[in-house]
ZAPADO-74941 format. One record per residue (C-alpha): x negated, y, z negated; residue in three letters. Coordinates in pm, whole numbers, padded with zeros to 5 digits, always signed. Last residue first. Layout:
BEGIN
XYZALA ...
END
This chain:
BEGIN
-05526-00581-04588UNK -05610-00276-04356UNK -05633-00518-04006UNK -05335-00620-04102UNK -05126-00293-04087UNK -05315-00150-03865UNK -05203-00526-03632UNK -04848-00453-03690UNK -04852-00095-03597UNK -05000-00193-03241UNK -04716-00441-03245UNK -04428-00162-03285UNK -04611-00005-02981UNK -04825+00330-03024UNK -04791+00722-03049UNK -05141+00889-03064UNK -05354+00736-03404UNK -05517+00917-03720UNK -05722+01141-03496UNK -05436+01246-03242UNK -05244+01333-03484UNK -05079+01322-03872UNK -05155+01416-04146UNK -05094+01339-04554UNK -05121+01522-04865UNK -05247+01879-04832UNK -05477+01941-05134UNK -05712+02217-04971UNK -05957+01971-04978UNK -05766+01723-04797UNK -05702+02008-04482UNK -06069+02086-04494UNK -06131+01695-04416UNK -05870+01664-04148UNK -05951+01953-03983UNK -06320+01847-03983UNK -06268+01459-03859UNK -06066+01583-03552UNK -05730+01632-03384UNK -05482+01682-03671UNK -05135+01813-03443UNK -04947+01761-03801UNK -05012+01854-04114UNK -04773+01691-04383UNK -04663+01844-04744UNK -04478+01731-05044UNK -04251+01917-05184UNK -04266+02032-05581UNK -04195+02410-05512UNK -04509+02513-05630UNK -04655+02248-05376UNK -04505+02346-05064UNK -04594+02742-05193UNK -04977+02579-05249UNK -04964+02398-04885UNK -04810+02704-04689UNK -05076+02944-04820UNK -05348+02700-04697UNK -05228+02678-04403UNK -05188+03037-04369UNK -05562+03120-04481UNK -05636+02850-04200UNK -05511+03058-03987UNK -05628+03414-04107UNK -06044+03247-04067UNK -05975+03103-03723UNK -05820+03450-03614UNK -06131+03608-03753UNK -06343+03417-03569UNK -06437+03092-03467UNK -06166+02883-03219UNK -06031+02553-03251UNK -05769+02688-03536UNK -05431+02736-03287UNK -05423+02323-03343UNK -05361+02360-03683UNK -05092+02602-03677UNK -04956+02442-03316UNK -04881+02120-03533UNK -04636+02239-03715UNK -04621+02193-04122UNK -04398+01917-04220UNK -04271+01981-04551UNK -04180+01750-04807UNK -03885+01662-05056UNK -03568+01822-04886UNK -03248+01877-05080UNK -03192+02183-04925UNK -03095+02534-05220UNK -03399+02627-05290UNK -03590+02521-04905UNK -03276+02741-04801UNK -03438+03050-04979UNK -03813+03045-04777UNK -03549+03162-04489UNK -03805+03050-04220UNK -03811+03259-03916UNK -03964+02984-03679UNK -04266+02806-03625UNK -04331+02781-04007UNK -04221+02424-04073UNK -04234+02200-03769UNK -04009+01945-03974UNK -03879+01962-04292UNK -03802+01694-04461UNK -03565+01453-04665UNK -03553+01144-04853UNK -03274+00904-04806UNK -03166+00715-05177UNK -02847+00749-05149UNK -02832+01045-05342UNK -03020+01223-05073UNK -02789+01132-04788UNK -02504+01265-04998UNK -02701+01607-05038UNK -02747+01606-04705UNK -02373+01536-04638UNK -02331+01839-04887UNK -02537+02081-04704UNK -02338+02006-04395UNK -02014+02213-04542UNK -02218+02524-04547UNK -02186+02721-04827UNK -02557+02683-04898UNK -02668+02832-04587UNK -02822+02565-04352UNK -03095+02475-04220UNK -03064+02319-03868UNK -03290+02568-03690UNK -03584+02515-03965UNK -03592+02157-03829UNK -03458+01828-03977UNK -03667+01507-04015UNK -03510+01243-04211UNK -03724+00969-04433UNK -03634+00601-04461UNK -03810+00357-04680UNK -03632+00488-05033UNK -03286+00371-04811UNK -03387+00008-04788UNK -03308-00148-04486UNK -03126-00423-04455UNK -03047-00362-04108UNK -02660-00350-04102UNK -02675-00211-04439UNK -02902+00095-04361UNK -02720+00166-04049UNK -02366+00181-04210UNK -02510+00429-04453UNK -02654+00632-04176UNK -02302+00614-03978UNK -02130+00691-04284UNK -02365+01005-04408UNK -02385+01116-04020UNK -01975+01141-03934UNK -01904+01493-04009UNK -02183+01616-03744UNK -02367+01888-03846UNK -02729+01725-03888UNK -02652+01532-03556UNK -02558+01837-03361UNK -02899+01958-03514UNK -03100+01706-03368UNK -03209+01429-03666UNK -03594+01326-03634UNK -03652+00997-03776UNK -03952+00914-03997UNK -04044+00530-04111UNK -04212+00483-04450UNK -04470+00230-04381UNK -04498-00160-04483UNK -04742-00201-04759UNK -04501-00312-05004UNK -04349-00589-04852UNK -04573-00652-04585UNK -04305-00910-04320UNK -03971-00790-04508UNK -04059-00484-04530UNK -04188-00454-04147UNK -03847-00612-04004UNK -03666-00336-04234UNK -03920-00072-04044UNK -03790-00258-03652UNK -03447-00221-03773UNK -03413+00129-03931UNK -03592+00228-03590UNK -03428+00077-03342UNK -03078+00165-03512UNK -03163+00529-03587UNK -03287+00579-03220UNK -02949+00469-03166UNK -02743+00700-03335UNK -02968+00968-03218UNK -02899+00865-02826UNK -02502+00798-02907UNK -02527+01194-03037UNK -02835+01331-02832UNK -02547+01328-02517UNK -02358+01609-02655UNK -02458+01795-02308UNK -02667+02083-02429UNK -02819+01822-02711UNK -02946+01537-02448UNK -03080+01803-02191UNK -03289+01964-02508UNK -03411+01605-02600UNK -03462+01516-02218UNK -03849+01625-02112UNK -03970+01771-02487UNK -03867+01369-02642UNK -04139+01242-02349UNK -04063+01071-02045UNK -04183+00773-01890UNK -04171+00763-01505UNK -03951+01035-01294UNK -03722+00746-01058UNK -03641+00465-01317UNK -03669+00630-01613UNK -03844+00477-01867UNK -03730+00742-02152UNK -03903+00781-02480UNK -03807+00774-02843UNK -04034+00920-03143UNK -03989+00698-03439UNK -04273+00879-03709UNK -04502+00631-03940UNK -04578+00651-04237UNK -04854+00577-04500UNK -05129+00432-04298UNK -05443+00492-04554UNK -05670+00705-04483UNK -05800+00797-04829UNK -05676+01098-04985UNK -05548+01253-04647UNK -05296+01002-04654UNK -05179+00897-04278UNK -04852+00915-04038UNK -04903+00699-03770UNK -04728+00789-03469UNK -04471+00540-03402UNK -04294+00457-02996UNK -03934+00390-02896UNK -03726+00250-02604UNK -03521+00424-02334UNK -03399+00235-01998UNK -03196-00058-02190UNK -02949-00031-01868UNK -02672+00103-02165UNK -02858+00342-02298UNK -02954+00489-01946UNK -02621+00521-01825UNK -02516+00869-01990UNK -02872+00968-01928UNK -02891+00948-01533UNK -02685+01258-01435UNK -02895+01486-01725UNK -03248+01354-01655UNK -03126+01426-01256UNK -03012+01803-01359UNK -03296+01879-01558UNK -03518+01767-01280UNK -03331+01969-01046UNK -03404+02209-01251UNK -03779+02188-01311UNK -03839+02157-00946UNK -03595+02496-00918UNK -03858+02664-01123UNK -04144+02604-00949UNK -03999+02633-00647UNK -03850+02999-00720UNK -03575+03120-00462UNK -03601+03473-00474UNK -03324+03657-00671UNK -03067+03940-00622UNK -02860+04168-00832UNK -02514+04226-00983UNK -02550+04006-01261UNK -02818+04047-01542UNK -03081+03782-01543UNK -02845+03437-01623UNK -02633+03552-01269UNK -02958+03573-01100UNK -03063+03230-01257UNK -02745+03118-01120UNK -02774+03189-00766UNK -03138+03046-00768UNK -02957+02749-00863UNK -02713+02737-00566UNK -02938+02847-00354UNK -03224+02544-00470UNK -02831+02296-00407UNK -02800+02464-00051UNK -03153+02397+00033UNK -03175+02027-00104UNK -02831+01938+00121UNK -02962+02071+00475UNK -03338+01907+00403UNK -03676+02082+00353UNK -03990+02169+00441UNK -03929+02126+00811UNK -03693+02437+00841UNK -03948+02655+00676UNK -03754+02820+00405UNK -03600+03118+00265UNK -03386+03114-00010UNK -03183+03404-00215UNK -02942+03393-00465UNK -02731+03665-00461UNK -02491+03804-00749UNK -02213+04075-00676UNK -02027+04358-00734UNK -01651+04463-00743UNK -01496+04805-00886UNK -01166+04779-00827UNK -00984+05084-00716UNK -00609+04993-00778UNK -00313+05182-00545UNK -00201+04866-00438UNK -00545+04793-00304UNK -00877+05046-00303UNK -01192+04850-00300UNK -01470+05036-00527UNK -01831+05120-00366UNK -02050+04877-00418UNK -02004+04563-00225UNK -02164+04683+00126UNK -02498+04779-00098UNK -02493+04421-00261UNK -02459+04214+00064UNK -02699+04441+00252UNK -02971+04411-00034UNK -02978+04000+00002UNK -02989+04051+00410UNK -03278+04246+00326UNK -03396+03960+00119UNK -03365+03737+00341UNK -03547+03962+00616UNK -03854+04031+00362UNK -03852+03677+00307UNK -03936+03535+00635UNK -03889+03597+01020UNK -03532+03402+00980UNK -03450+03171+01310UNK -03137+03153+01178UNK -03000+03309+00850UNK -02694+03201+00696UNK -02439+03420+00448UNK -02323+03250+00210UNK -01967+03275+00013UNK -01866+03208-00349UNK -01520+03371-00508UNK -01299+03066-00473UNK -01441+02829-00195UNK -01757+02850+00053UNK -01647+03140+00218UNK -01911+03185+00549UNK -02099+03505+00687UNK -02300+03397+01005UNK -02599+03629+01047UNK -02693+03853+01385UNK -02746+04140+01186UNK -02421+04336+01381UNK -02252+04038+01168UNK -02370+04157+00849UNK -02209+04451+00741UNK -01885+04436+00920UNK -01849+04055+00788UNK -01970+04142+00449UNK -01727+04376+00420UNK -01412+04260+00575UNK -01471+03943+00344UNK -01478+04156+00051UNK -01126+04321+00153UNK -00996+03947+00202UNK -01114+03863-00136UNK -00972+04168-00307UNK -00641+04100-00138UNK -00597+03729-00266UNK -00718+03882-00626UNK -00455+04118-00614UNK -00211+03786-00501UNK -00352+03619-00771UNK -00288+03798-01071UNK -00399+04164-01186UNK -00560+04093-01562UNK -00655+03758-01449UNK -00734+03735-01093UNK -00935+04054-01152UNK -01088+03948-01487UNK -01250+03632-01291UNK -01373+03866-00982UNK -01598+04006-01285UNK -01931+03959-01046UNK -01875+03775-00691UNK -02109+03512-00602UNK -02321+03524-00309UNK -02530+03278-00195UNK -02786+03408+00080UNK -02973+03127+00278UNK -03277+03167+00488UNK -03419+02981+00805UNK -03772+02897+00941UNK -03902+02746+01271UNK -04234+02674+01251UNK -04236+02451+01545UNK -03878+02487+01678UNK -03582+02221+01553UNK -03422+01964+01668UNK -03140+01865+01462UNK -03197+02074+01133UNK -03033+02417+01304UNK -02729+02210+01367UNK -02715+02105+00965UNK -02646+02469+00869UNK -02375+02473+01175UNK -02208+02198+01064UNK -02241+02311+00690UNK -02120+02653+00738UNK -01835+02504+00924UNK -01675+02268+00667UNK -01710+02553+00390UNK -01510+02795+00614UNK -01543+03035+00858UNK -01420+03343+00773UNK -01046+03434+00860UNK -01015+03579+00504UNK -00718+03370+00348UNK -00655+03096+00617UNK -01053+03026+00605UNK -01168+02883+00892UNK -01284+02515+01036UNK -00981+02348+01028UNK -00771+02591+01145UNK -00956+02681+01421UNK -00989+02341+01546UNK -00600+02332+01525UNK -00582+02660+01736UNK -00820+02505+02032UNK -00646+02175+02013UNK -00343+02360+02097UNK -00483+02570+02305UNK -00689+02294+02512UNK -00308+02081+02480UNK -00140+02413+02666UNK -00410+02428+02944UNK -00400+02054+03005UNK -00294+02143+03388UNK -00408+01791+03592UNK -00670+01773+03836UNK -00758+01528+04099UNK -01046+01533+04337UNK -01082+01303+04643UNK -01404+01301+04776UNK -01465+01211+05148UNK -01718+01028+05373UNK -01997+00819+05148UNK -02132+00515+05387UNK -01952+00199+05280UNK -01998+00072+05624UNK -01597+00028+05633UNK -01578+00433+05510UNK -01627+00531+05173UNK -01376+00727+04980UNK -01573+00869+04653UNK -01324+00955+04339UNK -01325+01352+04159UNK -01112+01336+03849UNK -01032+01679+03629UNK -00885+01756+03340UNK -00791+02091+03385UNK -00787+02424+03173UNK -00669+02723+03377UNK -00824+03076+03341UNK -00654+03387+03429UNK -00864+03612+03703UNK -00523+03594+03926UNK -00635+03377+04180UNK -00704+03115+03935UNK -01011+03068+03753UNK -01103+02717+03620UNK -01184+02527+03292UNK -01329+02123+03262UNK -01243+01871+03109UNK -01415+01597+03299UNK -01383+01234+03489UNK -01619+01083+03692UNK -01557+00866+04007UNK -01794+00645+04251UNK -02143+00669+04156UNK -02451+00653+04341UNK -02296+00770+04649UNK -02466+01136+04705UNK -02122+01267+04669UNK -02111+01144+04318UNK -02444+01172+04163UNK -02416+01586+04321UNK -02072+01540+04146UNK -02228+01388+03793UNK -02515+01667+03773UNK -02290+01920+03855UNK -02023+01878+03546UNK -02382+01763+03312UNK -02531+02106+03365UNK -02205+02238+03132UNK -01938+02437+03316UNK -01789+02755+03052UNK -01918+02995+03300UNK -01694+02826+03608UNK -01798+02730+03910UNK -01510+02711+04189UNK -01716+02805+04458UNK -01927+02507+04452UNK -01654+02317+04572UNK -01689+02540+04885UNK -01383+02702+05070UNK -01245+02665+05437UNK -00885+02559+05254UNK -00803+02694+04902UNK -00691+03078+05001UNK -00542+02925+05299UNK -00297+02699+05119UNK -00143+03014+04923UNK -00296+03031+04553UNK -00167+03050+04125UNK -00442+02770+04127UNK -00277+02556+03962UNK +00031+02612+04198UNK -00198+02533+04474UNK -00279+02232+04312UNK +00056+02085+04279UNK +00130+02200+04647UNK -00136+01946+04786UNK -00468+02072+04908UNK -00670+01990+05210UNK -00971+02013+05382UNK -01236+02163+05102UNK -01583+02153+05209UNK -01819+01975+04968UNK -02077+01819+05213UNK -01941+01497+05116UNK -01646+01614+05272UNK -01323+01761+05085UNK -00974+01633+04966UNK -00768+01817+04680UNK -00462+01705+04462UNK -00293+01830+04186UNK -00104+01622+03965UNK +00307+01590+03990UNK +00312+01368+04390UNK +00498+01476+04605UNK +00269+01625+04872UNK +00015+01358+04889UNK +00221+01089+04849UNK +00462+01159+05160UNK +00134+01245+05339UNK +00019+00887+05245UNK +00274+00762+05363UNK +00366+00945+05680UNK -00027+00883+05791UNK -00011+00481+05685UNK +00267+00453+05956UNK +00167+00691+06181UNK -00215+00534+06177UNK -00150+00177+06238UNK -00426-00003+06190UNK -00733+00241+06079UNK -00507+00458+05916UNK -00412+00140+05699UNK -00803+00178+05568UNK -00758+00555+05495UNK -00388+00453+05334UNK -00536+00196+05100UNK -00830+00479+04998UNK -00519+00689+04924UNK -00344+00453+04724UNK -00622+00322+04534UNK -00685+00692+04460UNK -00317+00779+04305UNK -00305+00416+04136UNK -00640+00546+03940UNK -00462+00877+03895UNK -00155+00738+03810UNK -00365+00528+03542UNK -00589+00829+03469UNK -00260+01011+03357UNK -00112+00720+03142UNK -00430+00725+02987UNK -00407+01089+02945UNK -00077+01102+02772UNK -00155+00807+02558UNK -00469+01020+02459UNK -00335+01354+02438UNK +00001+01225+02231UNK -00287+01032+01991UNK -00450+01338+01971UNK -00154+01540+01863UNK -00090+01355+01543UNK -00367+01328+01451UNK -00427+01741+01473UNK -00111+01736+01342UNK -00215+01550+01017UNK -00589+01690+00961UNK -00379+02011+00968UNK -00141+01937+00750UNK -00392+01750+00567UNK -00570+02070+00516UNK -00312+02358+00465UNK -00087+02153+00239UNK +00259+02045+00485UNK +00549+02200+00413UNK +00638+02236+00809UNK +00364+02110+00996UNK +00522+01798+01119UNK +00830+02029+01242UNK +00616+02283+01420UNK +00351+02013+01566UNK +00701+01820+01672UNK +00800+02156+01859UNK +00427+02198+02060UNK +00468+01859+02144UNK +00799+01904+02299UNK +00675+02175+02530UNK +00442+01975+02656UNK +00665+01719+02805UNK +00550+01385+02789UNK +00842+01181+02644UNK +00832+00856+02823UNK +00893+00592+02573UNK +00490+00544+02575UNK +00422+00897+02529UNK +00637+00884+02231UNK +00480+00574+02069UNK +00121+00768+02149UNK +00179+01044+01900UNK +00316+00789+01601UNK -00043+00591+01704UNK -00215+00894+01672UNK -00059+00974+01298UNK -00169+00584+01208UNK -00518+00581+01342UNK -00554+00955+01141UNK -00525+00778+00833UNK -00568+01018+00518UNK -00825+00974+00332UNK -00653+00819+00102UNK -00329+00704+00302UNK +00006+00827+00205UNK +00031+01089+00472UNK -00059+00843+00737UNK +00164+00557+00632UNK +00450+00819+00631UNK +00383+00955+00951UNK +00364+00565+01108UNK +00738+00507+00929UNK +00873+00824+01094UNK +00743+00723+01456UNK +00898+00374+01375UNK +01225+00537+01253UNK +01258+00786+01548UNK +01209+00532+01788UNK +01468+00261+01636UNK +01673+00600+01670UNK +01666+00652+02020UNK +01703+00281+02101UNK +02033+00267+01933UNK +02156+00619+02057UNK +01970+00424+02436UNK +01754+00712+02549UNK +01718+00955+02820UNK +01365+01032+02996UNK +01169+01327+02861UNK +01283+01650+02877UNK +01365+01693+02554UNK +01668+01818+02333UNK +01741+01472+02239UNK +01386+01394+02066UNK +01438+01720+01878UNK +01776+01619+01760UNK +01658+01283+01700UNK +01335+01426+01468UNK +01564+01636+01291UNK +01775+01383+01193UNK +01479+01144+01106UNK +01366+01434+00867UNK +01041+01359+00838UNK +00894+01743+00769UNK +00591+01699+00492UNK +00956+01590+00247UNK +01259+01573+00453UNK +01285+01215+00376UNK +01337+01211+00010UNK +01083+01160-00254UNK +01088+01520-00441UNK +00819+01636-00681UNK +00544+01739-00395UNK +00796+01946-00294UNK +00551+02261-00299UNK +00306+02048-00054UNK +00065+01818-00199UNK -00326+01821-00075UNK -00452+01997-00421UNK -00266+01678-00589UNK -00428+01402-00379UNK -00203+01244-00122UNK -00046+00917-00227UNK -00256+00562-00182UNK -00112+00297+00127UNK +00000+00000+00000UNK 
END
């Protein structure tokens, strides 16, 4: 069963189920069927027609996409029972149209009317065909009895619907039938004595001579062609034209036969439906389906060094418009804009398309580089600033532009429009109502953002993220104290990944809440499988909470369900929060840390001092150590007085830890001498590069031994 329209595709009945829903009507269909030209109809007959044509609409419209095979085959039914007239077609378009949604009305008729074109045109090629067999028959009866064959074929020649002309090989015209003088709009002598190569048209491609010089030269013995002419009155006549070689006995090349047939009202048919689909109804700007044809046209074959730019421009406050005035002001404002751009940037050369909403482009071919872009860039704003008067409003309207320009072989159709579309945005993010230069560096690290973000939801579940420990050591003697869970991503197209890479992805999209809870899993498993293996001389294990965890209601139980499930004991866990989750102490998260502390969780604060640390919260948090960032110890490399203030500040850090009873942890330690003048200033433990990078669970397992 075929699948119902989508919503944005349903016409304003879209509620109702009866017949004269997207124009079916079979009454209406009978009367118009009636009121034809085409041949007359058994009632009973008549309306077994209507039905099936009916039926075949319907299977169309529900089809998703919709199915064009079914709408031509409705078109070619009523070809086949005879009803050809033009005229008629033109009348069912109206009545299929009628409360149809813009695009799969369109996508309907235009269907609808191809399969009437085709059916029509097959029937037309088959009197044609029966047309030239008849002819050559009456050339070769000439030869018998030539008043007999003469009176017939002259009888044919002058009756028959579809114009008719026969010339030499040389391409003199000899004779024309009435049908194709009334083509023509010309007397008999205005066609006989002239060339074929008179009749040349602007519009005729290469290929239209190529095939008739093929033709009359004998190596082929028809073609058929749209193709336009002028009559005698300067008008010009669509035809679909059929030129046949007659041969004599020898099968020497004598005469061509051409045969041409009026399709001026289908060309303008198809003409006007081919507009449709490819403009805007609102602003008569080409539309998103057109920008993108002709965006991709310039990728086909292109120059050496050809280059191209790309303006996307997004209107500024166009929101508060639609709004504050409604729709139709909005409507009006868009069509006014589109005016605009058109006027300004047409004369330019540049094709000025609406994407959708309040977005357009404007394209660039053959661009001469970034100056021009960026012109074009400057063009768009200046046309957009003074107000727009409608309805007695002036609205004020500007404008953001993102601006590309490329070399046509450094990139693909589909990667340029999505580096617009974020260059577009970063000029939005700077201040509206400007321009920006497409940025590679920073569009790589976008669309990086944007495939980290697109493959996360699925990469917990394809087992894509696992989980390294940094050794966390006492400064009095070495030892392997703790270690700290930091998770990392195996992803299947960018490598391994660090936290830095996808944490800040993970919180922005809610994600870091099934990642957290997970990293808690691994890592309250793999310490409880350590306890149970050492006992006593199994590390602490660290986990960092985000701060969407931290202020989540549901931490304390999923924690506490954590701890169970694994075994672990809570004294062996430790939570890292940063100075961005601390909270005031009338904040309803301070008492699920509180919770997590009377269950035995210890707490700490991580990459202390890298922010603007309220020295307050660490009186009213629950925390037991301090982690002091790494970039304070790593900053101290260098001699001077800047070396001698930095450690000053470590060391201030460490005593205030102390004085208020937390413990303290360096991290970032790279060397034997940090990690020496760090003991002696009393910090506790460190951790870095010198005590041990990130490692396996197993590489854990064997410091572990190896210290027994």
């Amino acid at each position: 069963m075929s699948a119902p329209p989508p919503e944005g595709d349903r016409g304003p009945a879209a509620g109702s189920t009866g017949p004269e829903q997207w124009g079916l009507d079979p009454e209406q269909w009978s009367l118009l069927l009636n009121s034809s030209q085409g041949a007359a109809m058994h009632p009973g007959a008549l309306s077994r027609l209507v039905d099936r044509v009916i039926e075949l609409l319907r299977c169309a419209q529900r089809a998703e996409p919709l199915d064009t095979g079914a709408a031509a085959e409705a078109g070619a039914l009523l070809v086949e029972s005879h009803f050809t007239d033009p005229e008629l077609l033109s009348k069912a378009i109206v009545l299929l149209a009628d409360g149809q949604a813009h695009r799969r009305g369109a996508e309907l008729c235009g269907a609808f009317a191809a399969g009437w074109a085709a059916a029509l045109r097959e029937r037309t090629l088959q009197e044609q065909e029966a047309i030239r067999l008849a002819a050559d028959t009456a050339r070769r009866e000439a030869e018998r009895a030539l008043r007999e064959s003469e009176a017939r074929f002259r009888a044919l020649f002058e009756s028959a619907a579809i114009g008719i002309g026969i010339g030499d090989v040389e391409g003199n015209i000899l004779a024309v039938n009435k049908a194709l003088q009334n083509i023509f709009g010309a007397r008999p002598e205005d066609m006989q004595g002239r060339r074929v190569n008179d009749l040349v048209h602007p519009e005729d491609t290469p290929g239209v001579w190529e095939a008739y010089e093929e033709l009359v030269s004998g190596k082929i013995e028809h073609f058929s062609i749209d193709k336009p002419y002028y009559r005698q009155d300067g008008e010009v006549v669509w035809t679909h034209l059929t030129v046949s070689l007659i041969r004599d006995d020898d099968g020497a090349p004598v005469y061509q036969v051409a045969m041409l047939e009026d399709i001026s009202d289908r060309y303008r048919l198809q003409e006007r439906l081919r507009h449709q689909a490819t403009h805007d109804p609102l602003t008569g700007l080409p539309n998103r389906s057109a920008f993108f044809d002709r965006l991709e046209a310039l990728f086909e074959a292109p120059e050496p060094g050809a280059r191209f730019g790309l303006c996307y421009v997004d209107l500024d406050g166009f929101k508060v418009v639609n709004d504050s005035l409604g729709h139709e002001m909005g409507d009006q404002l868009l069509a006014a804009v589109a005016l605009r751009l058109q006027a300004a940037l047409r004369p330019l050369g540049h094709l000025v398309a609406r994407l959708g909403g309040d977005e357009f482009v404007v394209l660039l071919e053959d661009c001469r580089g970034e100056q021009e872009a960026v012109a074009a860039a400057k063009t768009v704003l200046a046309a957009l600033t003074k107000p727009v008067p409608i309805d007695g409003h002036r609205l004020a309207i500007g404008a953001s532009v993102g601006v590309l320009e490329r070399p046509v072989a450094a990139t693909t159709p589909m990667a340029a429009v999505r580096a617009a579309d974020l260059t577009l945005y970063r000029a939005k993010e700077e201040g509206r109502g400007r321009w920006t230069l497409f940025d590679p560096q920073r569009n790589a690290r976008a669309v990086s953002r944007y495939a980290v973000s697109v493959r996360m939801p699925v990469a917990l579940d394809r087992g894509e993220f696992f989980i390294d420990y940094q050794p966390l050591c006492l400064l009095a003697d070495g030892s392997l104290s703790a270690v700290e869970a930091l998770v990392r991503w195996r992803h299947p197209q960018l490598g391994v990944l660090g936290p830095d890479e996808f944490i800040g992805t993970a919180e922005e999209t809610g994600l870091i809440m099934p990642l957290g809870r997970w990293v808690l899993e691994q890592a309250c498993g793999q310490a409880a499988d350590w306890a149970r293996r050492f006992g006593d001389r199994a590390p602490q294990v660290n986990v960092n909470l985000a701060v969407r965890q931290v202020r989540n209601a549901g931490l304390v139980s999923d924690i506490d369900r954590i701890l169970r499930d694994t075994g672990l004991e809570p004294r062996r866990l430790q939570l890292e929060i940063t100075e961005s989750a601390v909270v005031g102490p009338k904040d309803e998260s301070l008492r699920a840390l509180h919770s997590l502390v009377d269950m035995g969780v210890s707490l700490a604060v991580d990459d202390f001092g890298t922010g603007w640390s309220n020295l307050a919260y660490l009186r009213d948090l629950p925390v037991s150590g301090l982690k002091i960032a790494g970039s304070f110890v790593s900053d101290l490399k260098d001699s001077g007085r800047e070396q001698v203030l930095g450690w000053r500040i470590v060391g201030g850090l460490v005593s205030l830890a102390h004085t208020l009873g937390l413990s303290v942890t360096a991290e970032g330690v790279e060397n034997a001498e940090h990690a020496e003048r760090l003991r002696s200033m009393g910090c506790d433990r460190a951790q870095g590069w010198h005590f041990g990078r990130p490692m396996r669970p197993e590489e854990i397992v064997r410091r572990i031994v190896e210290a027994e």
